[in-house]
ChimeraX commands (.cxc) that place a marker at each C-alpha (Angstrom):
marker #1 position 10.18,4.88,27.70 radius 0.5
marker #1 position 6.79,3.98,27.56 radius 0.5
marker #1 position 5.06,6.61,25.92 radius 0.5
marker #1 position 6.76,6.37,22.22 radius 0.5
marker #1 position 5.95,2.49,22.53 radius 0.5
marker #1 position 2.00,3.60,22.77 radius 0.5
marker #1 position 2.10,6.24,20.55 radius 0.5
marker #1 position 3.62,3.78,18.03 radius 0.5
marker #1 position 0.45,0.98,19.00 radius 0.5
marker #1 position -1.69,3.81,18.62 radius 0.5
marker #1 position -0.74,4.57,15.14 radius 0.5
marker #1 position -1.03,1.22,14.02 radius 0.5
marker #1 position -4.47,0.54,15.02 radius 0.5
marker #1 position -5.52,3.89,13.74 radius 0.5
marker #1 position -3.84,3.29,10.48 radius 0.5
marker #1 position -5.54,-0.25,10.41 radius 0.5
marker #1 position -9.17,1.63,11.52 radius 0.5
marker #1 position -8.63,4.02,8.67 radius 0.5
marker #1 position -8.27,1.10,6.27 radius 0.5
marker #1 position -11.39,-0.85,6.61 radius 0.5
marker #1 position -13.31,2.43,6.33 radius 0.5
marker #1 position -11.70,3.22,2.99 radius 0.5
marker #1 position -14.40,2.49,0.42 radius 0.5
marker #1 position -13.42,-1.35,-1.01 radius 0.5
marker #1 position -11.22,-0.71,-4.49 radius 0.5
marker #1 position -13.75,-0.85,-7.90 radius 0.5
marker #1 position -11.06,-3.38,-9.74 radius 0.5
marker #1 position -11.54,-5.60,-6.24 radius 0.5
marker #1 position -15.62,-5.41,-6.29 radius 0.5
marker #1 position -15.95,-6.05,-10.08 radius 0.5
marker #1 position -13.65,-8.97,-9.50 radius 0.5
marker #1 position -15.65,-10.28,-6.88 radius 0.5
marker #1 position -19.08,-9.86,-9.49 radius 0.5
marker #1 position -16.97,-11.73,-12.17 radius 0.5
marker #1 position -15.90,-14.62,-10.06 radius 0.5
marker #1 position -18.90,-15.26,-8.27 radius 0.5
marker #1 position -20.18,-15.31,-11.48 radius 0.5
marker #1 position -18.00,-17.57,-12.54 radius 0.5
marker #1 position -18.58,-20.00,-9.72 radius 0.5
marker #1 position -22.33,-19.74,-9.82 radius 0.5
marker #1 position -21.84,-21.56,-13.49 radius 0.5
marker #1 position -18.81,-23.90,-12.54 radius 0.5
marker #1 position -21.17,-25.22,-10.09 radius 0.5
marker #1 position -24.62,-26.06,-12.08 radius 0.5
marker #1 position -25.43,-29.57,-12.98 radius 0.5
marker #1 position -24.05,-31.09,-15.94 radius 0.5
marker #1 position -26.02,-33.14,-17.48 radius 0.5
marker #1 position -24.60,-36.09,-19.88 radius 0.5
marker #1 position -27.95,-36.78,-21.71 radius 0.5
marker #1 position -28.13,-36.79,-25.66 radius 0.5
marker #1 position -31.59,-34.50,-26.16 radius 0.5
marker #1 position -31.19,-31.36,-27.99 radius 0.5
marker #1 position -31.74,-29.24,-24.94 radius 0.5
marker #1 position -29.41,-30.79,-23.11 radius 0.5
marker #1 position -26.65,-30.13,-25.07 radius 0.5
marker #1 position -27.93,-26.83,-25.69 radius 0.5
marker #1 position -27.88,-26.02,-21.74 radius 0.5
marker #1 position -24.50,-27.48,-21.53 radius 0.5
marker #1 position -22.98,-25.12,-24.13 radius 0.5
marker #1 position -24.84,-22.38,-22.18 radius 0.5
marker #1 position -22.79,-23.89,-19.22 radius 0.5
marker #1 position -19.47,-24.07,-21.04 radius 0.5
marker #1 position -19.48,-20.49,-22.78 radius 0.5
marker #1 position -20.51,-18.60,-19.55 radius 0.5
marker #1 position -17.97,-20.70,-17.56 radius 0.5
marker #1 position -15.22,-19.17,-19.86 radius 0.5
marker #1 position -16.80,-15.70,-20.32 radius 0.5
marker #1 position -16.61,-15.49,-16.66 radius 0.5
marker #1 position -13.73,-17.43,-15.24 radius 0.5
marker #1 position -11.10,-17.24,-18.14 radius 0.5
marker #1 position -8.37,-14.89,-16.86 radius 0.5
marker #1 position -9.79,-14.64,-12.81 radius 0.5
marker #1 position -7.11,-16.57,-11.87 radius 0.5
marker #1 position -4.29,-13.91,-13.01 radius 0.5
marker #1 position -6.67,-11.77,-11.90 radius 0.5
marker #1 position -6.81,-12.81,-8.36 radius 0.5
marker #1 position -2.89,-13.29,-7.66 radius 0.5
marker #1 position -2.40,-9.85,-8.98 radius 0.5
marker #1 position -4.76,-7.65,-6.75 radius 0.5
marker #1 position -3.43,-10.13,-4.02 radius 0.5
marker #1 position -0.48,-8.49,-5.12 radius 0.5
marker #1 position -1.71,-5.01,-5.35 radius 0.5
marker #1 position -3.30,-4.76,-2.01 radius 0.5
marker #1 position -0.77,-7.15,-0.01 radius 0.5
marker #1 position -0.38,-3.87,2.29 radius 0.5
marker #1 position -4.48,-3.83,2.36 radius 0.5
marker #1 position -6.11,-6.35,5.14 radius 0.5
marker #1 position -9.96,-5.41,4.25 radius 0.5
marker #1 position -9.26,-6.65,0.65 radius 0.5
marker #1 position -6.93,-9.53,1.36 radius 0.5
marker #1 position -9.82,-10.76,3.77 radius 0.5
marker #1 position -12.46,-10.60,0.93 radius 0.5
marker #1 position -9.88,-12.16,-1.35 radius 0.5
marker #1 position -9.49,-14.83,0.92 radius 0.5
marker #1 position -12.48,-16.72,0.41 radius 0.5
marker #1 position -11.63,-17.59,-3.12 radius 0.5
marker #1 position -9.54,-20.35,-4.32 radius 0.5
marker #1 position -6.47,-19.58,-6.43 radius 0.5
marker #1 position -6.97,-21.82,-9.09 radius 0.5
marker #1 position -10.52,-22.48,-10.89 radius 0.5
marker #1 position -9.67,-21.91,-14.56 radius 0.5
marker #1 position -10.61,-25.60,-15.99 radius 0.5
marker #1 position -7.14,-25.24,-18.05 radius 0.5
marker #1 position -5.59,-25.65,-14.29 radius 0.5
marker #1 position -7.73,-27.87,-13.13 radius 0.5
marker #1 position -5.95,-31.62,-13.43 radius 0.5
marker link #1:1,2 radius 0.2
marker link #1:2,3 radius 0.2
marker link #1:3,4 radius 0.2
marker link #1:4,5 radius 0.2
marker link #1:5,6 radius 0.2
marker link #1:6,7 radius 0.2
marker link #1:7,8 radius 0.2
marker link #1:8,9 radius 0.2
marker link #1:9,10 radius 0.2
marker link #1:10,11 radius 0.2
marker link #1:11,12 radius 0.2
marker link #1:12,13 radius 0.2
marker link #1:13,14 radius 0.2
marker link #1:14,15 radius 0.2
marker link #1:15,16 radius 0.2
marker link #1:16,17 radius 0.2
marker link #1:17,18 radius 0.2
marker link #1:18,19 radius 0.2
marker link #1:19,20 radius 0.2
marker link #1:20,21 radius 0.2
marker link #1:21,22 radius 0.2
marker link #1:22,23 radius 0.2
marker link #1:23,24 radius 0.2
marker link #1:24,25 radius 0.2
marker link #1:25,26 radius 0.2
marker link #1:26,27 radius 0.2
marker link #1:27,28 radius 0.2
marker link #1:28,29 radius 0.2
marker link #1:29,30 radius 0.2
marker link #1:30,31 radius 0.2
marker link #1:31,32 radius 0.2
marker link #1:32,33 radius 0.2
marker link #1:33,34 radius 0.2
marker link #1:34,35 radius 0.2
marker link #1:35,36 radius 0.2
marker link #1:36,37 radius 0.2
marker link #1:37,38 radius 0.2
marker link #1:38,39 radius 0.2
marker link #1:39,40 radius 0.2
marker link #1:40,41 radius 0.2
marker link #1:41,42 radius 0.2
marker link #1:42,43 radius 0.2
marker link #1:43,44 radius 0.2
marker link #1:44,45 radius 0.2
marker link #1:45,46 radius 0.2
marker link #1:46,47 radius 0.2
marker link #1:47,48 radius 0.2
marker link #1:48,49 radius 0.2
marker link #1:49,50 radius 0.2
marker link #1:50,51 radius 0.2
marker link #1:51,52 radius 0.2
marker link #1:52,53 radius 0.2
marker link #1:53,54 radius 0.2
marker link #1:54,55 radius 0.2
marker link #1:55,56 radius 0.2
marker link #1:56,57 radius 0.2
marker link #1:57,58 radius 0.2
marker link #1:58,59 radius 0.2
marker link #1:59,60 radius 0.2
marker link #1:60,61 radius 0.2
marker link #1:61,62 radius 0.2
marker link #1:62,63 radius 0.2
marker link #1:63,64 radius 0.2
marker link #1:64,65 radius 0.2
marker link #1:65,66 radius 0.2
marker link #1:66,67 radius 0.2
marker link #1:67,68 radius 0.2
marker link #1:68,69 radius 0.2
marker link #1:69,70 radius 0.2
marker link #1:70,71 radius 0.2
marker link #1:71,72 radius 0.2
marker link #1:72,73 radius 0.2
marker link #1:73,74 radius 0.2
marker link #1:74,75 radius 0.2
marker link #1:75,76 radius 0.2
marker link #1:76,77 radius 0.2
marker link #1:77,78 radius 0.2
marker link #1:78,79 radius 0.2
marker link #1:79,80 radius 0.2
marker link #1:80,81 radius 0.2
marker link #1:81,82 radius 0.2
marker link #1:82,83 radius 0.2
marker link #1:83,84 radius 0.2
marker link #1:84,85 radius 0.2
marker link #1:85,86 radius 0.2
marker link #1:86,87 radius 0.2
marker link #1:87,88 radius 0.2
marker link #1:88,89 radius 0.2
marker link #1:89,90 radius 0.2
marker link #1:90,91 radius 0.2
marker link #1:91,92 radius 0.2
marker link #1:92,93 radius 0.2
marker link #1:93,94 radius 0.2
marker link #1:94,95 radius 0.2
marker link #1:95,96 radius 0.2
marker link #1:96,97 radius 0.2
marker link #1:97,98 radius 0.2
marker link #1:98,99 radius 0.2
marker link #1:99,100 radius 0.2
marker link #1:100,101 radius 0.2
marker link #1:101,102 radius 0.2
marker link #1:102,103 radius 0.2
marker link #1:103,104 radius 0.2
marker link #1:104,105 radius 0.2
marker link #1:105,106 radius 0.2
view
């Protein structure tokens, strides 16, 4: 029969409309601040010079770098994890890569 085979499409694609008009999770949004964050300072300028300021801006660089990306690596495999079911959050999760920490980075 035809009908249960719609009624079944139906429900999918109302169950899928119903997700991406849920309100996006608050531990998937503050992620997002963190790690953009995070890659905003990953991807300033490093300069090599010897002057005082420098080496003052590039121990700006390095503490904010850590501050923001230590741990978003974790952090992004595990709401991955969490919302694996979810397709509006595993499409904003998408466009980040899955390992930035410099400790990973070879």
């Amino acid at each position: 029969m035809i009908a249960p085979k719609i009624a079944l499409v139906l429900l999918a694609l109302i169950s899928s409309i119903n997700s991406w008009a849920q309100p996006i999770p608050k531990d998937v949004t503050s992620f997002v601040d963190t790690r953009k964050t995070c890659d905003h300072f990953q991807s300033e300028p490093w300069d090599p010079g010897d002057e005082p300021e420098v080496k003052e801006r590039r121990e700006f660089l390095f503490k904010m770098t850590k501050k923001y990306c230590a741990g978003t690596d974790r952090r992004l495999s595990s709401l991955r994890k969490k919302y694996r079911n979810n397709n509006r959050v595993l499409t904003i999760l998408k466009g980040f890569e899955d390992s930035i920490e410099l400790a990973n980075k070879n």
